[in-house]
C-alpha positions in Angstrom: 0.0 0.0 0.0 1.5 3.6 -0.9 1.9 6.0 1.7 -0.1 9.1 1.4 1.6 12.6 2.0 0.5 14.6 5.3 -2.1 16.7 2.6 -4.1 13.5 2.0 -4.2 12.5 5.7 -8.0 12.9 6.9 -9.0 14.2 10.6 -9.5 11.4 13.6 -12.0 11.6 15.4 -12.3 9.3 18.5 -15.2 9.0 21.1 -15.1 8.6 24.3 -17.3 8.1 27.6 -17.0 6.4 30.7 -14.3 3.4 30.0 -11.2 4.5 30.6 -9.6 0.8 30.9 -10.7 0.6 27.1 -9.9 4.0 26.0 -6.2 3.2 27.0 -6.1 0.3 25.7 -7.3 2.3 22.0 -4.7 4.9 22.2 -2.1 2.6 23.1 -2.5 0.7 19.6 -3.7 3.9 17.9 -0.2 5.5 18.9 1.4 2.5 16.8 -0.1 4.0 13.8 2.6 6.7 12.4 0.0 8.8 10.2 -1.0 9.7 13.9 1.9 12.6 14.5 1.1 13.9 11.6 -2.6 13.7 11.5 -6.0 16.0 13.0 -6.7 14.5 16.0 -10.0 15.2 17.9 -11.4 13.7 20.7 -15.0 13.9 21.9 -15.4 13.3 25.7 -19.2 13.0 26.4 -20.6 13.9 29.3 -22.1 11.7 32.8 -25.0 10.7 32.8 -25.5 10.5 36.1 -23.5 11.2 39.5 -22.0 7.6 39.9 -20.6 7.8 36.3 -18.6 10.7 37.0 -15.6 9.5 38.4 -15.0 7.2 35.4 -16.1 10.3 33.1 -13.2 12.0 34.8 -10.9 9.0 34.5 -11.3 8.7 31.0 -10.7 11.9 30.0 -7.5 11.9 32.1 -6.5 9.0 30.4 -6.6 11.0 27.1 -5.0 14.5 28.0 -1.8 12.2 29.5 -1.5 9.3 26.1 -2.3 11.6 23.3 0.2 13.7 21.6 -0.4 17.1 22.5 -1.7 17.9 19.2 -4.9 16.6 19.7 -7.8 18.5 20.3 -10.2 17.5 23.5 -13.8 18.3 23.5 -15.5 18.0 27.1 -19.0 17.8 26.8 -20.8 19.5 30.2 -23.8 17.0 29.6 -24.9 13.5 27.9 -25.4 13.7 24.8 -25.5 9.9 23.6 -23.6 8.3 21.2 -25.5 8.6 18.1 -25.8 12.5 19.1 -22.2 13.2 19.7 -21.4 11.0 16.4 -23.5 12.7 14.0 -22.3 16.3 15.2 -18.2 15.2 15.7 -18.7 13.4 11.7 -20.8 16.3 10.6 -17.8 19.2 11.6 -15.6 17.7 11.1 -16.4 16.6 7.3 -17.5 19.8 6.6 -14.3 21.3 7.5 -11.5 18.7 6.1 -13.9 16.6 3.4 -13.4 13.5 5.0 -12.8 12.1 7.9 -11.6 8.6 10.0 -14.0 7.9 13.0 -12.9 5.4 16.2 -14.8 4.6 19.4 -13.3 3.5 22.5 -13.7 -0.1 22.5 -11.6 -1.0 19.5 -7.7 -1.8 19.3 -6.8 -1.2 16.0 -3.7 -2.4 13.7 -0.7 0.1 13.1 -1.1 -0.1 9.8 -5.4 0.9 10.2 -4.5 4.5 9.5 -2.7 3.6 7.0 -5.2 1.7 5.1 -8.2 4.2 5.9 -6.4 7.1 4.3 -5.5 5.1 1.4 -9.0 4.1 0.4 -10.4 7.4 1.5 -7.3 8.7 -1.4 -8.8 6.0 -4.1 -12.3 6.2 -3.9 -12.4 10.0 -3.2 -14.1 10.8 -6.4 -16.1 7.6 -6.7 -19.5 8.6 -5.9 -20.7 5.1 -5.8 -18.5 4.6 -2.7 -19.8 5.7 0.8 -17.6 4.5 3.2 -14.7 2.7 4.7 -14.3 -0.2 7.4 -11.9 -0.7 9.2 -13.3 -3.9 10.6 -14.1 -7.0 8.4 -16.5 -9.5 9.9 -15.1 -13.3 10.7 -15.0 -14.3 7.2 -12.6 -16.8 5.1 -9.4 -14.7 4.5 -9.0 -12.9 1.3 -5.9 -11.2 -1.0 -7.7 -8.2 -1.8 -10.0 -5.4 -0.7 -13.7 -6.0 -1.9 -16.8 -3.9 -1.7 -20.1 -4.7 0.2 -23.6 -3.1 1.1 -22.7 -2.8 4.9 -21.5 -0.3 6.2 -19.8 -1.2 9.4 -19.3 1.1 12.8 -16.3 -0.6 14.2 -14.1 2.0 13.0 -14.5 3.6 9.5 -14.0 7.0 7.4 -16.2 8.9 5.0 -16.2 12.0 2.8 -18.3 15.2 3.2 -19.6 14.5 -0.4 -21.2 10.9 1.2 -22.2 12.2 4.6 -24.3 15.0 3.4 -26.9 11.9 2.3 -27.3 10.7 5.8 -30.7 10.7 6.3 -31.2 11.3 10.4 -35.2 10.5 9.9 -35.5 6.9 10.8 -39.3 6.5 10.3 -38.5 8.7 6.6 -36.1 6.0 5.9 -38.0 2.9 6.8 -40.8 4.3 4.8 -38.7 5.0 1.5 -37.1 1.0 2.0 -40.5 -0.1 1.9 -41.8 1.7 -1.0 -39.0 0.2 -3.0 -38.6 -3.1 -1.8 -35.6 -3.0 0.0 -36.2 -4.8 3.3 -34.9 -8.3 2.4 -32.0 -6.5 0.4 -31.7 -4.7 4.1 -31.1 -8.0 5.7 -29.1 -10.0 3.6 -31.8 -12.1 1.8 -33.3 -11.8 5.9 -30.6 -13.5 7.4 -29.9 -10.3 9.9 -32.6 -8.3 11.2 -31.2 -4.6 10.2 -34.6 -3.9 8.6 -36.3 -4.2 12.4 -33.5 -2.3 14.0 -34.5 0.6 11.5 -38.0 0.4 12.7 -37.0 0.2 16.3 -35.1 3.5 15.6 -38.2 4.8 14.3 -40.2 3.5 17.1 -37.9 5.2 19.7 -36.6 1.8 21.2 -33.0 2.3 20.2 -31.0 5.3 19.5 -28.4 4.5 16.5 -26.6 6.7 14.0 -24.9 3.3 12.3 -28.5 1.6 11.1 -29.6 5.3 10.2 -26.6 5.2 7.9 -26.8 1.9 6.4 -30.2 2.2 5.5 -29.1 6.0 4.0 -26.4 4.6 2.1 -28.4 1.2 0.6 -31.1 4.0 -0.5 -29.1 5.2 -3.2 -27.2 2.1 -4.3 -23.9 2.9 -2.3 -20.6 0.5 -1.2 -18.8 0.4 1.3 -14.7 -0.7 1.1 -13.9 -4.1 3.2 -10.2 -4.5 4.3 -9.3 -7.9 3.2 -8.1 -8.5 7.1 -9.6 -6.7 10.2 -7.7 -3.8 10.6 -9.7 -3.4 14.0 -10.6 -5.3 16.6 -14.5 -4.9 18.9 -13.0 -5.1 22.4 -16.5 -4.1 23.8 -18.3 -7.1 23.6 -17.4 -7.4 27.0 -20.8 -5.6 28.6 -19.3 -2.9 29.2 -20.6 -0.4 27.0 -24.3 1.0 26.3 -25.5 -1.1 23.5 -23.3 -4.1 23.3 -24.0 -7.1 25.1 -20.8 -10.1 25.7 -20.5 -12.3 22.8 -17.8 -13.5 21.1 -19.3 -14.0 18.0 -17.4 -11.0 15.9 -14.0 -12.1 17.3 -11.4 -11.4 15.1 -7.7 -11.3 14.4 -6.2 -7.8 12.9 -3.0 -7.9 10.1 -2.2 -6.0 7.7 -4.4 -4.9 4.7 -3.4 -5.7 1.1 -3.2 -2.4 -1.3 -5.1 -4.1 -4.0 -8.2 -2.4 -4.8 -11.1 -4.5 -6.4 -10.9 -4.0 -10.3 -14.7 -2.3 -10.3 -16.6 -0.8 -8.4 -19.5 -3.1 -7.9 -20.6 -5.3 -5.0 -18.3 -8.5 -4.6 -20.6 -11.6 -4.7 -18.2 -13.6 -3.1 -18.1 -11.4 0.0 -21.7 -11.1 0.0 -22.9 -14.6 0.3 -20.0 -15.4 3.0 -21.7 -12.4 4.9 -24.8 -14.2 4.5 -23.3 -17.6 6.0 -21.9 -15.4 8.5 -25.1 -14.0 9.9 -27.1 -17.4 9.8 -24.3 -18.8 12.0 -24.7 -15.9 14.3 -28.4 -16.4 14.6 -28.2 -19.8 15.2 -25.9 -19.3 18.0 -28.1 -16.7 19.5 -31.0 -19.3 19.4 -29.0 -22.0 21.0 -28.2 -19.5 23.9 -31.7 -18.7 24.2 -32.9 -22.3 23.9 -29.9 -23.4 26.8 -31.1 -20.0 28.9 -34.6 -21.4 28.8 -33.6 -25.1 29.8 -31.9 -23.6 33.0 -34.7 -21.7 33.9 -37.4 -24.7 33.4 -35.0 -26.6 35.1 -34.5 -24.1 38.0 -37.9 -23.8 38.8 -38.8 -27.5 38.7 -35.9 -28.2 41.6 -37.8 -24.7 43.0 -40.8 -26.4 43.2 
């Protein structure tokens, strides 16, 4: 992969909250990365939500003022403003100001060589207007030589451009509506192997609050790709129930290395990739059930030897 000059390289913009154990961990492996001296570097610091977060509130953000070269930016929020809030307003400034931009939570450890590869796609596919979006993370699939292009885009670290962003779409009930009117719901979920379509409607029901499934569904509205590494340039070390949304699991367990500079040869969805994501997601449902299914048996059993 060719290096890009310190022009090319796009802003960071990590978020963080209340897990200071984790946020350590990302700097320590984002400081690996050598774009990172030479890059925009902003971190968002949301704020407690209540009094017994505060002293981790305060831990993290230590954590971050101490690790991080001094040329990154902090930005303390007084209040809580969410995820998805702080998200959409840190990706939408930041776009607007640089044109693109790499985006990192605090749960993920990432390769050295993930800045790298980010800023090289964003470089490639900057005036491809069929391309939304960059992961950093490729799900638990068969290895590959090359980079291929998928519907998904994922939230376990990524990049955009402002010319992509300005389609996100934050009305969730405006966007379920428009999938339906077109037919898109089974292309939503994989030929319904994944339920995204019903996390869409539980954004537009209230019942969650996500930017990512707001984005998907904006991006699969008008046709758009998103760039897979062909090996995890990140890895999800909040499956670990310690953050807000995610529950333990070790179902999107991976293993990071370094990404291949070959680009696919069109821009088009990879078939290949697309029905291994589809093998993927059955497996993971199946799992789910069996944990249900054994959760259910201890119960029965439980109140049986109760009784």
């Amino acid at each position: 992969m060719s290096g890009t000059t310190a022009f090319d390289l796009a802003p960071i913009a990590v978020f963080v909250y209340r897990r200071p154990r984790h946020t350590a961990r990302l700097i320590e492996s984002l400081l690996a990365n050598e774009p990172l001296s030479r890059s925009p570097v902003f971190v968002y610091c949301d704020g407690a939500r209540t009094a017994e977060e505060q002293d981790a509130v305060t831990e993290t953000r230590r954590i971050v003022r101490e690790r991080l070269p001094e040329h990154a930016q902090v930005i303390e929020r007084n209040t809580n403003m969410g995820l998805a809030a702080s998200i959409i307003t840190g990706v939408t400034e930041l776009s607007r100001r640089y044109g693109k931009v790499i985006v990192l939570e605090d749960d993920l450890v990432v390769h050295r060589g993930c800045i790298e590869f980010l800023n090289a796609a964003l470089v490639h596919y900057a005036n491809d207007s069929r391309v939304y979006h960059v992961n950093a993370y490729r799900y638990p699939l068969p290895e590959a030589s090359a980079c291929s292009l998928l519907r998904l885009p994922s939230s376990w670290g990524w990049a955009t451009w402002e010319r992509a962003w300005v389609a996100f779409e934050p009305d969730a009930a405006d966007l379920e509506r428009r999938i339906l009117e077109v037919d898109l719901a089974s292309a939503m979920d994989f030929g319904r192997t994944f339920p995204y379509f019903a996390m869409l409607q539980k954004q537009a029901r209230g019942s969650i609050d996500s930017w990512a499934i707001r984005w998907y569904a904006s991006v699969l509205l008008r046709g758009g790709l998103a760039v897979y590494p062909n090996v995890s340039q990140v890895f999800n070390g909040g499956m670990d129930n310690s953050g807000v949304h995610c529950g333990a699991t070790r179902d999107f367990d991976v293993n990071v290395g370094a990404a291949s500079g070959r680009w696919p040869a069109s821009t088009i969805e990879d078939p290949v990739t697309y029905e291994q994501m589809r093998v993927f997601f059955r497996s993971v449902r199946e799992t789910v059930a069996r944990r249900l299914a054994r959760k259910l048996k201890r119960m029965l059993f439980a109140d049986r030897r109760g009784g």
